[in-house]
N, C-alpha and C positions, 0 to 999 in steps of 0.2 A: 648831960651826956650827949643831948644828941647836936647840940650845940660845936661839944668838941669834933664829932663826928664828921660836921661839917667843918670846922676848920681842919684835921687832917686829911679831908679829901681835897679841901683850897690848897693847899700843902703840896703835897701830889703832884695838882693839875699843875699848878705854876711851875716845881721841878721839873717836871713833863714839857709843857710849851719851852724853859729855859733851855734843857738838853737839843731837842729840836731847832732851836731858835741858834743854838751855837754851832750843830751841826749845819745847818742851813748857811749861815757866814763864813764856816770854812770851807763848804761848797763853794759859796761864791768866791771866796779868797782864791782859793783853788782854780776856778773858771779863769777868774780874770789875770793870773800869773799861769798857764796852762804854759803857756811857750818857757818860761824861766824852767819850770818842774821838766820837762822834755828836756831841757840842754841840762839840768841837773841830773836827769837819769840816768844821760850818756855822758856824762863824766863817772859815775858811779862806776858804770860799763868798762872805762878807762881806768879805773881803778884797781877794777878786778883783774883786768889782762895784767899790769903794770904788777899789782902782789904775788898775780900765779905766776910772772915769770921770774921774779925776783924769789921767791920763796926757793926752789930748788937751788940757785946760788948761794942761799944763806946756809942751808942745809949741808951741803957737799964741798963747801969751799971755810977758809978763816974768817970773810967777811960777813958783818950782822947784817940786820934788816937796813938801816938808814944807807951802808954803805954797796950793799947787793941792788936796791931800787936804784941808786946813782946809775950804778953800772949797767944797768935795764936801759938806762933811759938814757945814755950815751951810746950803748950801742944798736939802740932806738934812729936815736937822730944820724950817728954813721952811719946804719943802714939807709934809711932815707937819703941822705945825701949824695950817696953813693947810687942808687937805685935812679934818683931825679938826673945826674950825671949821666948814667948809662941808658936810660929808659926815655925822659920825659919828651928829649926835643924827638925822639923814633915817635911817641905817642900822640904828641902835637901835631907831628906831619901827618901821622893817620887819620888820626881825627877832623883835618882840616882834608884829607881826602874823603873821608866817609862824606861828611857836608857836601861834598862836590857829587859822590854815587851815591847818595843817597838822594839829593835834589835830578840828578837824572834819573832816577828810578821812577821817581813820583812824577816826574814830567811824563815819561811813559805809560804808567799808570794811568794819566789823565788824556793822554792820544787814544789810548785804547776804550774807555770809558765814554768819551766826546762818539764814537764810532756807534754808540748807539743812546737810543732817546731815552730810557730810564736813568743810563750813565750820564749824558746831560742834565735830568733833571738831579741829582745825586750831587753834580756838582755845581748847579746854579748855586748853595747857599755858600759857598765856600771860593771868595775872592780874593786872591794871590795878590800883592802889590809889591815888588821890587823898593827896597829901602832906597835907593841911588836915584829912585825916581821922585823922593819926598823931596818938600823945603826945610832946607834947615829948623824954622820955627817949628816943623812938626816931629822934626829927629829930637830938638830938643827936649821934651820933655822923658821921650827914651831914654836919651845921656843921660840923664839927672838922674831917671830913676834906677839905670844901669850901677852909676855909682853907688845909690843906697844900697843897693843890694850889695853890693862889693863890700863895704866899710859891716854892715847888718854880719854878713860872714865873716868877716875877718873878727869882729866883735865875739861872735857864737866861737869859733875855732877859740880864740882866748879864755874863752868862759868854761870854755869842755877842758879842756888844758890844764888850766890852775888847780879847777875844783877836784879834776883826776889827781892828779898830784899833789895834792893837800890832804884830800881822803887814802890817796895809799901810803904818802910820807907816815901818817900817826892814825890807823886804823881802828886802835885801841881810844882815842880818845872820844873821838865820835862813836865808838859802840858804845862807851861805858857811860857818855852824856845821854844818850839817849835812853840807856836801858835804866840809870836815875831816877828818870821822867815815871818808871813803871812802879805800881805798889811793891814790894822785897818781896813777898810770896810768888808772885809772878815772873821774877827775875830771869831766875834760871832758864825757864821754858822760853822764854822772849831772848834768850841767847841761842838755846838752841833750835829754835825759828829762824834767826837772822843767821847762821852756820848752813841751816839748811838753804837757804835762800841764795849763800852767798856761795857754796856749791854749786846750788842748781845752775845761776847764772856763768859760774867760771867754766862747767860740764859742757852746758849749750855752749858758749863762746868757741870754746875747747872744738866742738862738734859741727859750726859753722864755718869755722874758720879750716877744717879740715875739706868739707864738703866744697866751701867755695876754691880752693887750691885746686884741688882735683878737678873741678866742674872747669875752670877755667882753664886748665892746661889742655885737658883733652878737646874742649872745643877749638882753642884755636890751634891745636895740632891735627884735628880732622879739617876742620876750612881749607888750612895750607893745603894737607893733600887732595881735598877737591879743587886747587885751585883756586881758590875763591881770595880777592883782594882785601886786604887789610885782615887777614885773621887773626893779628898780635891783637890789636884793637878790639874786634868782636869778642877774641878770647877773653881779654878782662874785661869786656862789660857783659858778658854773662857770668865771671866768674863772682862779681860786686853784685850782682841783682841776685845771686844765692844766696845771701844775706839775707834775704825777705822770703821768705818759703813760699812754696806754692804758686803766691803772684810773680815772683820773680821767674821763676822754670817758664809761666807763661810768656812773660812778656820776653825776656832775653832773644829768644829766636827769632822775634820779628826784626833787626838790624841786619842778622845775618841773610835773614829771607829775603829783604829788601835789595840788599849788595849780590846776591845771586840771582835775581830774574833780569840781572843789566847783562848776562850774561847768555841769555836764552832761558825758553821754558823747563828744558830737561833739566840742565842745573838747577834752576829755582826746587825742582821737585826731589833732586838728589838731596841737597840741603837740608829740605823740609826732614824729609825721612832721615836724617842723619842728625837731625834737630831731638827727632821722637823716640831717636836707639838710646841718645844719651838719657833723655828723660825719663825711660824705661831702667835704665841702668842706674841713675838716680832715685828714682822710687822702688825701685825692686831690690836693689844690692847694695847702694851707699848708705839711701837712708837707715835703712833696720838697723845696718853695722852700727852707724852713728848712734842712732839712737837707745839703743843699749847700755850704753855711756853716759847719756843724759836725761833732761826731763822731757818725758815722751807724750806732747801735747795731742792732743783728736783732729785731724786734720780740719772740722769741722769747725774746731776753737779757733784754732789757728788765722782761718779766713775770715771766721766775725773779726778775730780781733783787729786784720788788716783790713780788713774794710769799715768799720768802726771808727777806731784811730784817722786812718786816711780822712775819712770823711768829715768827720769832726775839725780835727786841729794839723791836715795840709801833709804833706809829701815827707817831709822830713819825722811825722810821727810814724808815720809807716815802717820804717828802720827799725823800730823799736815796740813795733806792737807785740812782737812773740817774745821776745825778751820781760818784756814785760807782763804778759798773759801767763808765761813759766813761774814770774815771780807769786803774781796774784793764787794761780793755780796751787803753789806748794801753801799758801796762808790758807788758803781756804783746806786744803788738807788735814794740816795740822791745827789751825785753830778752829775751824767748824768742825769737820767733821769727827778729828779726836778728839779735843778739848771739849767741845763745847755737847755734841752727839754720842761723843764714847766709842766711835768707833776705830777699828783697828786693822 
């Protein structure tokens, strides 16, 4: 007896180290494909905008699912082409002017700074070298790496693209492969997890993508009327960094703040305050709206998650930490705390 005793505790321990031992590999598996699983998530992201817009056509018109997605996704790409047509070379000349007020700005910046001995020492660590002033041999290895990074994106943008599009073409096939994978008792509830999940994420999209519209008109509709140069420009790159909560509201107004002190002090400080009416109107009257609507993260969660992400695995997780904090958030809802806790 007590023999056996011992061998079903060996038993145990081994299933035990085995479970751990497989968890641990798929951590690492996970670690070391972290970049693939990010361009995987935001294809998922693409998938979801690409069904919710397709879904109401299926609904309201004669065309089904395969032929409603077509039509998404053509007048997807009209619109872009259209938009690249009317918008892109106006943005390009912006943006090659911001480069211009914005390196005067910082030039200024560093006159004023140099005017006293702390500002000198502030920016003793921080030497400025003019590219045009290198040798070729030393621009080379920029070029080169300028291009990886050119083909690495082009690469990424195809991978977000397909996998979007393959998971919205046949949504059904990938749900019901993966819900296989689960014991039959489990079934049901592991669908209406991924319903809820696949909600929450279409709600937020739904909710970001309203927020950054709005954020971004009214800013560079206030810049124009203070005069301020390039506001088309300002205006969508605050209206793209509301995509990132929180960090984004922060950072966004430092381009614009930068483009108005070439102007004078007073403007820099009209700006500013014009910066903090919006971010007021944002946190106090868009957000709630929106969030009514969707999964209503702690702001608190929210900044770990971006700063977490960021930190970790680089800029482009950042995009995607509250999207993904939303998702994690509703598993832990429904699977810990009802399932697993009973609560309600």
């Amino acid at each position: 007896m007590k023999q056996l005793n011992i061998w079903n505790y060996l038993q145990r321990l081994l299933l035990t180290i085995l479970v751990i031992s497989l968890f641990g590999v798929f951590f690492l598996l996970a670690w070391a494909t972290v970049d693939a699983l990010i361009l995987l998530f935001i294809g998922m992201l693409l998938a979801v905008i690409l069904r919710t817009l397709a879904n109401p056509i299926a609904r309201h018109t004669p065309l089904n699912d395969k032929f409603s997605l077509i039509t998404v996704i053509l007048l997807l790409i009209l619109v872009i082409l259209l938009g690249g047509w009317l918008f892109i070379p106006e943005i390009i000349e912006q943006a090659e002017a911001f480069i211009i007020q914005a390196n005067q700005a910082i030039l200024q910046l560093e006159q004023f700074l140099l005017q006293y001995s702390w500002g000198r020492d502030l920016l003793e660590g921080f030497v400025l070298q003019d590219p045009s002033d290198l040798p070729f041999q030393a621009l080379l290895p920029r070029i080169t790496e300028t291009f990886g990074l050119t083909l690495t994106g082009l690469r990424n943008i195809f991978f977000i693209f397909f996998i979007g599009l393959f998971l919205a073409w046949s949504p059904g096939l990938y749900r019901s492969g993966f819900i296989n994978l689960i014991p039959p008792r489990g079934r049901k509830r592991t669908n209406e997890v991924m319903d809820a999940m696949v909600d929450g994420l279409r709600s937020w999209l739904l909710g970001q993508l309203i927020s950054m519209c709005l954020i971004g008109v009214l800013t560079g509709v206030g810049l124009a009327l203070f005069g301020v140069p390039l506001a088309f420009f300002l205006g969508i790159i605050s209206g793209v960094l509301e995509f990132v909560p929180i960090l984004g509201s922060i950072i966004s107004p430092i381009p614009g703040i930068l483009i108005a002190s070439t102007l004078g002090f007073s403007k820099m400080i009209y700006v500013t305050l014009f910066y903090i009416a919006i971010q007021q109107i944002e946190g106090n009257l868009l957000t709630p709206i929106v969030q009514r609507q969707t999964v209503s993260l702690p702001p608190a969660l929210t900044l770990t998650a971006i700063f977490v992400m960021g930190l970790l695995f680089g800029v482009l997780a950042v995009f995607i930490a509250t999207p993904l904090a939303a998702v994690i958030l509703i598993l832990v809802k429904m699977v810990y705390l009802e399932d697993i806790l009973g609560s309600r």
